[in-house]
C-alpha positions in Angstrom: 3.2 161.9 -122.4 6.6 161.8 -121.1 7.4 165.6 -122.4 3.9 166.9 -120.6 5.2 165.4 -117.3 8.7 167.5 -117.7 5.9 170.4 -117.7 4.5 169.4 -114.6 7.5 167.9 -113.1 10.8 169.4 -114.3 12.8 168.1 -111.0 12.5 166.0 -108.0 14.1 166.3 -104.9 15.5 163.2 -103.0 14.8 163.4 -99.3 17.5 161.1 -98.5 18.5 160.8 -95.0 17.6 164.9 -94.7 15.8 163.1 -90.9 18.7 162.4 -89.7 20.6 165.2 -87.5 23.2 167.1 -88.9 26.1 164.6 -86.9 24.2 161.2 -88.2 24.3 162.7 -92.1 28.1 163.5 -91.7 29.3 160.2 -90.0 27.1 158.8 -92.4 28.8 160.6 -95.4 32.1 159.2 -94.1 30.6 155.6 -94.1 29.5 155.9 -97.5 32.6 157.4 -99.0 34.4 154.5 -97.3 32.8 152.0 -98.2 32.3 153.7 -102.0 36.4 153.7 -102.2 36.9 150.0 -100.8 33.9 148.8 -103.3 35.7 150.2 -106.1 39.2 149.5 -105.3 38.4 146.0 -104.6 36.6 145.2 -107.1 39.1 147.0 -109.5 41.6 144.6 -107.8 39.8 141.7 -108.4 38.9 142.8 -111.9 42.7 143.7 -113.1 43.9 140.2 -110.9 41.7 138.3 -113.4 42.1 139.7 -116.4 45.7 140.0 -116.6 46.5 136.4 -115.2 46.0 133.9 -117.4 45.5 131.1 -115.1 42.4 132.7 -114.2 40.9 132.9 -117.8 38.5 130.3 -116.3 34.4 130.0 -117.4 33.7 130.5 -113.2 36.6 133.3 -112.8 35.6 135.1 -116.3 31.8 135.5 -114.8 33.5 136.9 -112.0 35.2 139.5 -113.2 32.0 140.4 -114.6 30.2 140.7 -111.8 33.5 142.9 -110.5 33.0 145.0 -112.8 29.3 145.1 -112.7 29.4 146.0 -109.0 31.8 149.3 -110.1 29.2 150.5 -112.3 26.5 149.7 -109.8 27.8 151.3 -106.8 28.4 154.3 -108.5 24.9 155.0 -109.8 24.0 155.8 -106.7 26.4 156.7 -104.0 28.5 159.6 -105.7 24.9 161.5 -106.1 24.0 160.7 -102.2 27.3 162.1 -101.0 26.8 165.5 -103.3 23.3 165.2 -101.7 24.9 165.6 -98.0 27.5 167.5 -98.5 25.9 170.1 -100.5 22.3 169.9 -98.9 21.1 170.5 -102.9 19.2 167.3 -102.9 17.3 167.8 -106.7 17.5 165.5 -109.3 16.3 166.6 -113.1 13.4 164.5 -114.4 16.0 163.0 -117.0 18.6 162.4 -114.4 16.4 160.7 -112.4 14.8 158.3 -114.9 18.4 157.3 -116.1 19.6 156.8 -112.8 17.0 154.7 -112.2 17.4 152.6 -115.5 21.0 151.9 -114.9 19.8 150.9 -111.4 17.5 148.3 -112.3 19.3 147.0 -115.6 22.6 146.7 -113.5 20.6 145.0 -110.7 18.6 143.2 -113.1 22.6 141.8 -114.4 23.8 140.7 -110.6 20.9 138.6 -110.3 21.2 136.9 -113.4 24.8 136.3 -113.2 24.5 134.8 -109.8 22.1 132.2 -111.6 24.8 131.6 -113.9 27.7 131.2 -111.7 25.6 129.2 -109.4 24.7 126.2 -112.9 28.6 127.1 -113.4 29.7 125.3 -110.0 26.2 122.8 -110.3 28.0 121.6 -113.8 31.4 121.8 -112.1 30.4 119.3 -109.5 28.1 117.2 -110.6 28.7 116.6 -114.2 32.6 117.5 -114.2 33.6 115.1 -117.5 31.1 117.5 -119.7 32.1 120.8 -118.0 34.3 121.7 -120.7 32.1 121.1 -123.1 29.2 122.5 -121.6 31.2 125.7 -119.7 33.3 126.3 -123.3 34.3 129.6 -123.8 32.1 130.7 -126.3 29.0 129.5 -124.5 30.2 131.5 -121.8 30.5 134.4 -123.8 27.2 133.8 -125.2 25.5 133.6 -122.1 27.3 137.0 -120.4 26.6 138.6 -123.6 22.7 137.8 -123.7 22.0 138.4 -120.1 23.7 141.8 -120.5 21.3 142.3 -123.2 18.2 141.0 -122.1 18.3 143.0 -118.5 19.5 146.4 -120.8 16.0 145.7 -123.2 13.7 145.0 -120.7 14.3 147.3 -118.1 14.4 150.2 -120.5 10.8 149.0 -121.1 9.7 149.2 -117.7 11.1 152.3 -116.5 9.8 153.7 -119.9 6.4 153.0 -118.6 6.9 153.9 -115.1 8.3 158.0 -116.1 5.0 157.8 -118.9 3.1 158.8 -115.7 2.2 161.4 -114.5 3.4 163.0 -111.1 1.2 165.8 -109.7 0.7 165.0 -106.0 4.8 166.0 -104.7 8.4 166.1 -106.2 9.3 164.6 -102.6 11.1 161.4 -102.8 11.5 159.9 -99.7 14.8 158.0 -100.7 18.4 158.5 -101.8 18.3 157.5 -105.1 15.5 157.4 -107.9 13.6 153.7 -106.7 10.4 152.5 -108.2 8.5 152.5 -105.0 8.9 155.8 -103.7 8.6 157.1 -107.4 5.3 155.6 -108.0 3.9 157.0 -104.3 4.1 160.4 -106.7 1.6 159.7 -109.5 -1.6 161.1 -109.3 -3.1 158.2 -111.5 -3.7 154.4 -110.6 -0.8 152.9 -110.5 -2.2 148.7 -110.6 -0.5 148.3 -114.0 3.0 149.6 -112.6 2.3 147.4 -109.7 1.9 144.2 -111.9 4.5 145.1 -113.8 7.1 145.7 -111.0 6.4 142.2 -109.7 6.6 140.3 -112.8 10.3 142.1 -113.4 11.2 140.9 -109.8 9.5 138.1 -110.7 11.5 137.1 -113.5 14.7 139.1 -112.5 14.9 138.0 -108.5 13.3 134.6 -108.3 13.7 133.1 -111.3 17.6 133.2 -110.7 17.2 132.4 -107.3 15.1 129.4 -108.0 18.2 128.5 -110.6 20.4 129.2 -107.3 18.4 126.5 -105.2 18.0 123.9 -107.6 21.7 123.9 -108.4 22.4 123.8 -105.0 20.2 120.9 -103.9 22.2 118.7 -106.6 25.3 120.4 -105.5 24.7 119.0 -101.9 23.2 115.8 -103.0 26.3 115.0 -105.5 28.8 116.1 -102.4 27.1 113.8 -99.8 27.7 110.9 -102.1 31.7 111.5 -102.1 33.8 108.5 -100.4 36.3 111.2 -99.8 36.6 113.7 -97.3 39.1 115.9 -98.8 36.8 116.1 -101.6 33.6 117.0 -100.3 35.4 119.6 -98.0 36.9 121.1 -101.4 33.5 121.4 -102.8 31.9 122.9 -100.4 34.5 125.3 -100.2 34.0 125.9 -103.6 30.5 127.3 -103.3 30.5 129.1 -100.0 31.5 132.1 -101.3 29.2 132.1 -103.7 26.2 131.3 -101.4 27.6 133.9 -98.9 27.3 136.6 -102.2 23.9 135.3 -102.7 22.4 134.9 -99.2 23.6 138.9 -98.6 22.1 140.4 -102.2 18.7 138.0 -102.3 18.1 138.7 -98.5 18.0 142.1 -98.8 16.5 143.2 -102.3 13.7 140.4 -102.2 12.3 142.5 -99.0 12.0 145.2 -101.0 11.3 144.7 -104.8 8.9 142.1 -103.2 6.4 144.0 -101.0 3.5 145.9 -102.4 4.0 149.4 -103.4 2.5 150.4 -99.8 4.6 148.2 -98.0 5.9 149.2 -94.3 9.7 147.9 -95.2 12.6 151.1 -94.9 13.5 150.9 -98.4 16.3 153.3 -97.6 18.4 151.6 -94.6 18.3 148.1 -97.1 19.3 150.2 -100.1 22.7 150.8 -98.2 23.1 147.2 -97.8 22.9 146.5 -101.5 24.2 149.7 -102.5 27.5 150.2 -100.8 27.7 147.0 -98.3 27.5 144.6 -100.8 29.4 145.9 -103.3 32.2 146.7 -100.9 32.7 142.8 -99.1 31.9 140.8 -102.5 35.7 141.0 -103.5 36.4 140.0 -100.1 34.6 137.4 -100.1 35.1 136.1 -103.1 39.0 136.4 -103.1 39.7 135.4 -99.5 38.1 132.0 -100.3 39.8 131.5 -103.3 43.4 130.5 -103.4 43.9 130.7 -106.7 43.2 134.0 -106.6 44.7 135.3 -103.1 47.9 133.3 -105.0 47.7 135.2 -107.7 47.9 138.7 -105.7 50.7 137.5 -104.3 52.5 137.0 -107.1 52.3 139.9 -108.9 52.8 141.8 -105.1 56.1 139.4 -105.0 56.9 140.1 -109.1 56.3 144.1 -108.3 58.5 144.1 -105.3 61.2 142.4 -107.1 61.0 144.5 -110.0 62.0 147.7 -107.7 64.7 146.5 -106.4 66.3 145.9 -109.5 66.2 149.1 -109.9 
């Protein structure tokens, strides 16, 4: 099935922002290039910071530099091929191309959300059960837990955009998008599309709220633990604790669940939220996340400090 729709449909062509004037799409090449090269070197930053300090070889810090280096990989499925897209005005994509984009998309997306889940039980055990958190947080549980979300999300999504490319597209190559989505892809097929549908909404089902729901209910004894605390100091500490991380989740959640959420037909821009999660997001998560956090601001200013002494030696 999936060789008889190469037949019909050998290439698609991504429509992108081709609306916009020719000034809008070159400004808006700049933004994306900008914020492209501040996602990666900040997240390559943050990535390096915690892997070659080893105060930082913490269970909450290691599933951050995860999610560092997951937001590399994920920003650069998409926006290197949108700036070609501009720049060059050739906006096709090759069947393959566009089903593996796609793939790495979802099963990089599919990653963020669960590791969110995890950081968020991370600071629930942290808080509110802090005499078992080595115990429970040990570094091979931790291991364990990055290592099977990594493979679940890489399983399943293969199976679902395995199903979505075994249609068949006759009506237009058009996509209105910037990147490969599922909704714009299955506005193609020329077939009913109900099973697709389901199937899409059980994946954000399990992929968007089932983390989220992990999010909220860690949260709720988070706050509940915190208002309990005599001291001041402390409950100040915790809550600073988790802000970045709820400011990381409030930003991803708030925009994908509009999207991956909505019926196929919906009336949401899928494009103008795309850049959120695409390039936005992946661009202020190692500022937010190391602003907030002294041990790791501290660290960056120690190996700035250890650097700078180190040439003038010589």
């Amino acid at each position: 099935m999936v060789l008889q729709n190469q037949t019909l449909m050998s290439e698609f062509i991504l429509l992108g922002f081709s609306d916009l004037s020719s000034h809008a799409q070159k400004f808006l090449f700049v933004l994306l290039l900008l914020f492209y090269i501040l996602a990666v070197l900040g997240n390559l930053l943050v990535f390096s910071i915690l892997t070659i300090d080893p105060v930082l070889h913490t269970p909450m810090y290691f599933f951050l530099r995860n999610l560092s280096f997951l937001e590399i990989c994920f920003t650069t499925v998409t926006v290197p091929k949108t700036l070609v897209t501009i720049l060059s005005e050739d906006r096709s994509i090759s069947f393959l191309g566009c089903a593996l984009q796609m793939y790495f998309f979802f099963f990089l997306g599919c990653e963020e959300c669960m590791l969110l889940g995890i950081m968020a039980y991370d600071r629930y055990v942290a808080i509110c059960k802090p005499l078992h958190y080595s115990t429970v947080m040990s570094n091979i549980r931790c291991v364990y837990m990055a290592v099977g979300s990594w493979i679940t999300c890489i399983v399943l999504q293969f199976g679902q955009v395995t199903f979505l490319f075994s249609l068949p597209f006759c009506k237009s190559n058009e996509i209105h998008h910037f990147f490969c989505d599922i909704p714009p892809i299955l506005r193609l097929s020329c077939t009913d599309t109900y099973l697709n549908d389901i199937v899409r909404l059980t994946a954000s089902v399990l992929f968007l709220l089932i983390p989220f729901l992990i999010i909220l209910s860690s949260y709720i004894y988070i706050v509940s633990t915190v208002l309990r605390m005599n001291s001041k100091a402390g409950r100040s500490k915790a809550f600073s604790t988790c802000a970045s991380h709820l400011t990381a989740v409030t930003l991803f959640y708030g925009t994908t669940m509009l999207v991956y959420l909505q019926p196929s037909g919906g009336y949401v821009d899928e494009r103008v939220f795309a850049v959120f999660y695409c390039s936005i997001n992946p661009m202020l998560n190692p500022l937010i996340y190391s602003l907030r956090s002294k041990e790791v601001t501290g660290s960056l200013k120690r190996k700035i400090w250890e650097k700078v002494l180190s040439l003038l030696k010589l």
